[in-house]
N, C-alpha and C positions, 0 to 999 in steps of 0.2 A: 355800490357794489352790484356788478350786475347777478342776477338770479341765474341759477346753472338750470339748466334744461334737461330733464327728464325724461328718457322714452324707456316705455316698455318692452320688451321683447314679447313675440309670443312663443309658446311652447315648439310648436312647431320649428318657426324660424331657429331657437336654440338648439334643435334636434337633427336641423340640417347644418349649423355651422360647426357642429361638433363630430358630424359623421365623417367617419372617414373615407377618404377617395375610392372609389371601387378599383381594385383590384384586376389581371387581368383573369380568364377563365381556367389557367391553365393547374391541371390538377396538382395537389401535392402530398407528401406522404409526409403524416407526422413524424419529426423524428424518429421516435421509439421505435416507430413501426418499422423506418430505416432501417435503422439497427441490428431488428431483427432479422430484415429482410436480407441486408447481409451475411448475418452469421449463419443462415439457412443455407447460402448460398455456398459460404467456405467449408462447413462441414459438407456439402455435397461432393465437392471436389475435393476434399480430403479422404472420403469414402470411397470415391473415386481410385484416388492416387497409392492409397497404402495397400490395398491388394499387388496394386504397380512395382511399388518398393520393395514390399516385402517377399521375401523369398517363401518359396515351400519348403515345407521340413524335408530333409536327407532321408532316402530310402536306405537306411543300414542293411546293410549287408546283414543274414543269419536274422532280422526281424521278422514279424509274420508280414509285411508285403512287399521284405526288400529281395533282392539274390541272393544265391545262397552263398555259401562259404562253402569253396575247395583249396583252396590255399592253406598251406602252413602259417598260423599269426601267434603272436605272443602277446599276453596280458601284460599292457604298460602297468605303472604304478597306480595311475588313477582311473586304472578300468579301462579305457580302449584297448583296442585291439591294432595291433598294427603286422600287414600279412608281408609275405615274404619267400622270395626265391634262390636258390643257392647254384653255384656254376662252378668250373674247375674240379680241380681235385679237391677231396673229403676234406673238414675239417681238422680232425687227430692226426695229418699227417703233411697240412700246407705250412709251407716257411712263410710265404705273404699270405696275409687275411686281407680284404678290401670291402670296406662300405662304400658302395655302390650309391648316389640320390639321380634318381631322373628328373628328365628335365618340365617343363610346362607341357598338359595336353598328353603326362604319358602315364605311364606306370610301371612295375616291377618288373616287365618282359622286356623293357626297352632299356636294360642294362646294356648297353653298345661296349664299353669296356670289356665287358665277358662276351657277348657275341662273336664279337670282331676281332678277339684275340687270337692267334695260330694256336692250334694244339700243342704246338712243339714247342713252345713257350710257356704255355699252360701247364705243362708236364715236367719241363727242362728245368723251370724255376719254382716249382712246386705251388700255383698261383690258386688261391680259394677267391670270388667274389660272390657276397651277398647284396643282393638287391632288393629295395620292401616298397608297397605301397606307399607314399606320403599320406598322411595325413584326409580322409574324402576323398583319393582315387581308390579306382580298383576294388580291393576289400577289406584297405585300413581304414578302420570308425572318421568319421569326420573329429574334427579339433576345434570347436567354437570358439574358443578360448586361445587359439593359435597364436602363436609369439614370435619375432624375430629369434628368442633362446630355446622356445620350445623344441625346435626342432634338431637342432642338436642334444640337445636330453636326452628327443626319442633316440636318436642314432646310438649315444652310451650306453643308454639301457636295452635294444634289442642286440649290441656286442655283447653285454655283460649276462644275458640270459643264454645269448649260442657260446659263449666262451669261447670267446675269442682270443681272450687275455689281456695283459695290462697298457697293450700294444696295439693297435692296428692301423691300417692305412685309409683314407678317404677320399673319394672320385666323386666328383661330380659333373655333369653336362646340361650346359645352358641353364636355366631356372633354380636347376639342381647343382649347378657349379656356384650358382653364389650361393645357395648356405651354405657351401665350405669354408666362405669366412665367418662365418657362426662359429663355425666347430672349432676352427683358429681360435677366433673369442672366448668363448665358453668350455670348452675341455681341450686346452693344447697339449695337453701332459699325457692323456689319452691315446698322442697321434704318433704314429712312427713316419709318419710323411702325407702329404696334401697333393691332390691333383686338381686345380681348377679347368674346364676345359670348356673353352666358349663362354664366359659364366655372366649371365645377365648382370647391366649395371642400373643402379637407381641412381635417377638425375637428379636426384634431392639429398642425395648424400653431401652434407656441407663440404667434404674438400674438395671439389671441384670448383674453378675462377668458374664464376659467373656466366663468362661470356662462351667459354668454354663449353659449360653441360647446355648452353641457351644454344648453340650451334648444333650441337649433337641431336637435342630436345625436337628442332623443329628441320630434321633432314629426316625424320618419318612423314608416313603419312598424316593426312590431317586424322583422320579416322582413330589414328593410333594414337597421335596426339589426346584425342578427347578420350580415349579406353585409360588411359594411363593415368591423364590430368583428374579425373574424374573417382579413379581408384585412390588416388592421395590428397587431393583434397574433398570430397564427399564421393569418401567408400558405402554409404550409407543407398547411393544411388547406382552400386556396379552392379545388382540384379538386372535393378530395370536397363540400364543403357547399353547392357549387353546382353538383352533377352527383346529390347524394342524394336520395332519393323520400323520407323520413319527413317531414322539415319545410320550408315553403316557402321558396324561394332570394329571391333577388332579384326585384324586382317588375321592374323595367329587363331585364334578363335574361329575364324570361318573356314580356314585352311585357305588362305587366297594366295597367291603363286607367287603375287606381287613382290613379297618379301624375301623372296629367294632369290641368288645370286644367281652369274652362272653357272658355276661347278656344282652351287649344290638342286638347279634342275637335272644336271646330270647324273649326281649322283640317288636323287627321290627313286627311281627303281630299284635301288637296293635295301627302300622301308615297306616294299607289299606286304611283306608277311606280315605287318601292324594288322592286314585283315582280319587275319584268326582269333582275335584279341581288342581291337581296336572299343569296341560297344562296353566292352568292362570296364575301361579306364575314366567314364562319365557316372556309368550306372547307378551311382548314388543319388546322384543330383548335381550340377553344375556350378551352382553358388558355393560350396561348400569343396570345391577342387578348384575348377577355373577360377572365378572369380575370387575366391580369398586367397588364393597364389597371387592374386594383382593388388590385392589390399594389399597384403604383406610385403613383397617383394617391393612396391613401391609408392610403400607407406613412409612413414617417419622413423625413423632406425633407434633403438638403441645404445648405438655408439657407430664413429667412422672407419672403416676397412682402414685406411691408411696408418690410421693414430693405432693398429696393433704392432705389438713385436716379435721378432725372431723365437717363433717356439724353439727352435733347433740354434742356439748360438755358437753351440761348439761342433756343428756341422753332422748332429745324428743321425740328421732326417733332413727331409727336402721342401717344397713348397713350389709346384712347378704352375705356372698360367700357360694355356696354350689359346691364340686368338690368331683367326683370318683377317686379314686385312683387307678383303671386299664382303666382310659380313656385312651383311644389310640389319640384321633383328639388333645387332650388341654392337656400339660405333667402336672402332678400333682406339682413335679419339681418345677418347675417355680411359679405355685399356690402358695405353700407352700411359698416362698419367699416373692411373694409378702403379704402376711397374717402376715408374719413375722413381716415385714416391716410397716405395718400399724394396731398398736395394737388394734384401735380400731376399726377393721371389726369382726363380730363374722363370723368364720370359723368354715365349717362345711364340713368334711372330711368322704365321705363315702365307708369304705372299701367293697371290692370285686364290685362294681358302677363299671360302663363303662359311658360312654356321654351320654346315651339315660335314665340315669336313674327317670327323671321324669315321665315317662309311668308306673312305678314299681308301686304296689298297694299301693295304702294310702299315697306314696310320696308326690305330689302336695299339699295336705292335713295339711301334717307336717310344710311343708316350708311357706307354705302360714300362718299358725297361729303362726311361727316363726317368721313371718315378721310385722303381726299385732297388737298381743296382746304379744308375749316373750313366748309364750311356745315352749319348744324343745322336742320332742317329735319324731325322725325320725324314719321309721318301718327300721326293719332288712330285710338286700339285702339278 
């Protein structure tokens, strides 16, 4: 048997074959310290960003550093205030009552229904229209708490505080045309007949074909696109993206020209007088009017316009849509569908119209006695 052979190591040599390779120089940060060094980093940009986000509180009107209060308002049920203008002849002695909702970017003086109506009509048919701040314009309280139903609530209850009676009629334009299908929804029994006019559509309302509201959706501009897309799916974000300088907000918002047809540049000189008046209808604060009109309006609904019915089946009252068919803000499009959809709105289609068509002469006129007694009667655009 051969002998096995022996060697020693020395210390050393064991302490070089056990070292490990060197490394190269370049520094490194313990994990932990990573860690931290991120979370340092995202709460800095979070403290950044949530002033970004967050909206400033509503200057309330009648508070110690909001405007004051000279409007007539009524105490809703839950403590707001909701203010308010009256036009026509008196109360105690008109045959039509009309509730009045304005549209986006306005307020109680831009009742165009009662402006724009002839005297001799106003008088002939005995015509009252009330018209109120919504909700954060003008010098009705803000509505934090704002609802696709809320808003019709407010409209029963500031009828039911002017007594009105068990009866009355409801107008709306643009912004303010579509919660007249609120009122439809939530107090039809209320209505002695509907005027839609112009009345903003949301593109997420499920009855519309897909490819349909996806056409409509993207014949805005891009701008308007992202104002909109932005308010229904992270309304969380409509302060900032319509209060930031990198990219353009909303064209409605900015007041850009863009959006207007050509009848209704033609007919814009007949909204100067908005000067006298124009500074009130934000004075609150803008999140809290602008921007929650665009959460709301085209947000996630409640229930579909289409899928209502006939409050008037046995032909009490009316229910009348009136839409231009070179509006640029509301696609006709979409109009058209919904009309379809619902045989028994009387539609009213006016070619060569843009959105601002009730300024046109003798308009208001037409549609108001359409709305009252059936006669159809519109001038040519």
């Amino acid at each position: 048997m051969a002998a096995g052979v022996s060697r020693k190591i020395s210390a050393a040599s064991a302490r070089a074959h056990t070292r490990r390779p060197k490394q190269g120089t370049q520094f490194q940060l313990p994990s932990g310290i990573f860690k931290k060094t991120l979370v340092v980093i995202f709460m800095g940009i979070m403290a950044w960003a949530y002033p970004a986000v967050r909206p400033p509180p509503p200057r309330v009107c009648g508070s110690a550093d909001g405007p004051p209060v000279t409007a007539p308002r009524i105490k809703l049920s839950d403590g707001r205030y909701l203010a308010y203008k009256e036009y026509g002849v008196p109360r105690d002695r008109a045959k039509y009552k009309i509730v009045f909702v304005h549209g986006f970017d306005c307020c109680r003086h831009d009742a165009v229904v009662a402006t724009r109506l002839s005297p001799d009509i106003v008088e002939g048919l005995g015509v009252y229209v009330v018209s109120f701040d919504r909700p954060g314009y003008g010098q009705s309280d803000p509505n934090p708490k704002r609802t696709v139903k809320s808003m019709a609530l407010d409209i029963e209850e500031l009828a039911d505080q002017l007594g009105l009676g068990s009866k009355f009629y409801v107008s709306g334009f643009s912004m303010g045309g579509q919660v007249i299908w609120t009122c439809l929804k939530y107090i039809p029994h209320r209505l002695a007949g509907a005027m839609l006019v112009a009345p903003v559509v949301n593109y997420w309302w499920p009855c519309f074909p897909a490819n349909l509201s996806k056409e409509a959706y993207y014949q805005q501009f891009p701008r308007d696109r992202w104002a909109l897309g932005i308010a229904h799916y992270a309304p969380w974000l409509a302060y900032w993206w319509n209060t930031q300088k990198w990219f353009p907000s909303s064209s409605v918002i900015t007041h850009s020209s863009a959006v207007l047809s050509r009848q209704d540049l033609e007919l814009m000189p007949r909204l100067s007088s908005r000067k006298e008046y124009e500074a009130q209808v934000r004075q609150q604060g803008e999140f809290e009017s602008l921007h929650r009109d665009l959460m709301i309006s085209f947000g996630t609904w409640e229930f579909d316009p289409v899928d209502l019915e006939n409050p008037f089946p046995n032909n009490e009252g009316s229910v009348d849509l009136w839409q231009g068919d070179e509006d640029i803000l509301v696609p006709v499009t979409l109009q058209r569908y919904i009309a379809q959809r619902l045989p028994w709105i009387n539609y009213h289609e006016l070619p060569g119209a843009g959105h601002m068509f009730p300024f046109a002469d003798g308009m208001v006129d037409a549609i108001v006695k359409a709305l009252l007694i059936g006669e159809n009667s519109a001038p040519q655009i």
